[in-house]
Structures are given as C-alpha cells and as structure tokens.
VODREN-735072 format. One record per residue (C-alpha): z, x, y; residue in one letter. Coordinates in steps of 0.05 Angstrom, whole numbers. Each point is the difference from the previous one (the first is absolute). Layout:
# VODREN-735072
<loro w="Z" u="X" v="Y" code="a"/>
...
This chain:
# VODREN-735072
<loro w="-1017" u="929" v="-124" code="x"/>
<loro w="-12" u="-42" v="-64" code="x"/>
<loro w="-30" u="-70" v="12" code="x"/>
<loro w="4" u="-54" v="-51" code="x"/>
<loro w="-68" u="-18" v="-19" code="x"/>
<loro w="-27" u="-51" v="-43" code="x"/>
<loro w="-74" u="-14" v="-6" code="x"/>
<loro w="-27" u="-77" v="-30" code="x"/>
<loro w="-67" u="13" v="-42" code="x"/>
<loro w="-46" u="-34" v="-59" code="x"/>
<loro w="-42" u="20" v="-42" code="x"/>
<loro w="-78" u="10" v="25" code="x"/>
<loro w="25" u="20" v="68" code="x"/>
<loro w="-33" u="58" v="43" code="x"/>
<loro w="48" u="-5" v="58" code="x"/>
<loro w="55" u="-6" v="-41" code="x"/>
<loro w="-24" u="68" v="-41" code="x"/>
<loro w="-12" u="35" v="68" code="x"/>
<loro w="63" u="-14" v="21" code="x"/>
<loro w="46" u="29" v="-55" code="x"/>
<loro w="-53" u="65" v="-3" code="x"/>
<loro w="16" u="5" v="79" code="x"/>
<loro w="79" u="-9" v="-15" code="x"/>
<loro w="-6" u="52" v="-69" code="x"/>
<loro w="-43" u="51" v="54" code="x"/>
<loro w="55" u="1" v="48" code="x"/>
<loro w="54" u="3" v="-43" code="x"/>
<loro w="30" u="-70" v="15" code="x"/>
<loro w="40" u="-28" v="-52" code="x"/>
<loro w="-13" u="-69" v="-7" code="x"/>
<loro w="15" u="-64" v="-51" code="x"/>
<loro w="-59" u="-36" v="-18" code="x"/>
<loro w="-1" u="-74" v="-17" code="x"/>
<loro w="-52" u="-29" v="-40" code="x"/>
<loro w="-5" u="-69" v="14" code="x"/>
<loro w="-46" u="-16" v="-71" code="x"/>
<loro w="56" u="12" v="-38" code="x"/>
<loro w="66" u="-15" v="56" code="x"/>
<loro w="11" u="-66" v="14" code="x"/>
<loro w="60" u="10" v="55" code="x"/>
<loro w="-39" u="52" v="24" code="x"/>
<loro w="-61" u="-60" v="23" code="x"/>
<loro w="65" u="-38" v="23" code="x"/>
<loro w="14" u="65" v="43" code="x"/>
<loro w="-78" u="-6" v="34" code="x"/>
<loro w="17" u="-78" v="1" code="x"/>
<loro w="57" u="16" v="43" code="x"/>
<loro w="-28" u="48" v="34" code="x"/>
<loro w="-62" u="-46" v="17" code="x"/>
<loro w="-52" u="46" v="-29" code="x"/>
<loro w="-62" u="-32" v="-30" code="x"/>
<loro w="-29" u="73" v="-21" code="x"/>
<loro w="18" u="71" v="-28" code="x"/>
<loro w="17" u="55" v="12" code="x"/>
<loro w="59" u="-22" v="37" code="x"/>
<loro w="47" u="68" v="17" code="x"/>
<loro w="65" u="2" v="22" code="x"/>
<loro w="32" u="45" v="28" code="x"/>
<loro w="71" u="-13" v="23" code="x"/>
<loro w="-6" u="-71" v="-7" code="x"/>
<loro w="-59" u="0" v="54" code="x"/>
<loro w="-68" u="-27" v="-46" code="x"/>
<loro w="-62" u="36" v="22" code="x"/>
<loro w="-53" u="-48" v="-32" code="x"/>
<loro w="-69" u="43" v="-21" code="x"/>
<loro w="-9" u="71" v="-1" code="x"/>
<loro w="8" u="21" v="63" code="x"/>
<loro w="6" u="71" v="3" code="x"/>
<loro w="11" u="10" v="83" code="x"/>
<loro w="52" u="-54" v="-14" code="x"/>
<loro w="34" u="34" v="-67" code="x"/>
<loro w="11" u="65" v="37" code="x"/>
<loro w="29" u="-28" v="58" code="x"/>
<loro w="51" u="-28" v="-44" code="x"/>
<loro w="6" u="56" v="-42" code="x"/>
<loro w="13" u="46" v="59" code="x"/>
<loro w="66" u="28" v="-11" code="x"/>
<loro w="-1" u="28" v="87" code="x"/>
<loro w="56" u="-27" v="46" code="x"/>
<loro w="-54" u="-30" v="34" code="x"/>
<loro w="-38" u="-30" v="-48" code="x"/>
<loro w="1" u="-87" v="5" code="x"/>
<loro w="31" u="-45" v="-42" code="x"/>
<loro w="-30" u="-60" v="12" code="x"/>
C-alpha cells in the first residue's frame, strides 16, 4: 500500500537529512517541503503547531522528529499495523 508522504526540512538540518536517507533506504516515496524557500509550507507547520523540523506526514498524521520506531510503525503496510 502507497502512503502519501510529505516530509518539512531546512537547510543545515541533520534530522531532517536522516530522515529523507531513511525514506530513500526503504524505498518510500515521499514530497519534501523546504520551508527556506516555501512560505505556505511554514503556514502548513503553523497549522500544524510545529515549532521544529523535520515534521513527516504520513497520511495526514505529523510525526514531529525522526523517529524511526515511530516511521515504521506508520509505514507498516500489515493489517495489523496502527494508525494512530
């Protein structure tokens, strides 16, 4: 199952990096959203009340840092895995 996956960076950001080499590794597709240079995409984080990046999303459901246990939870594509 294809998710819809969207990942909020900036420049000079090491979590942000790990993230989208963890996505490219496991062959998740993904939209990434510079904030630097996309300013609905900081009214997006506004919204979203996120003070920080890498802000993923995955499904509409924000997963704020890289957090890998978290990622493949979401990721898992098992009738059993949780979507919350």
């Amino acid at each position: 199952m294809t998710r819809d996956v969207t990942v909020y960076t900036q420049p000079g950001c090491p979590p942000c990096r790990a993230v989208k080499e963890y996505l490219s590794r496991k062959g998740v597709p993904f939209t990434e959203r510079d904030i630097s240079r996309d300013a609905a995409a900081v009214e997006d984080l506004r919204r979203m009340r996120a003070m920080a990046t890498p802000v993923i999303v995955i499904d509409g459901a924000p997963i704020t840092g890289f957090d890998q246990a978290r990622l493949d939870e979401m990721l898992d594509d098992s009738p059993t895995a949780k979507a919350a």
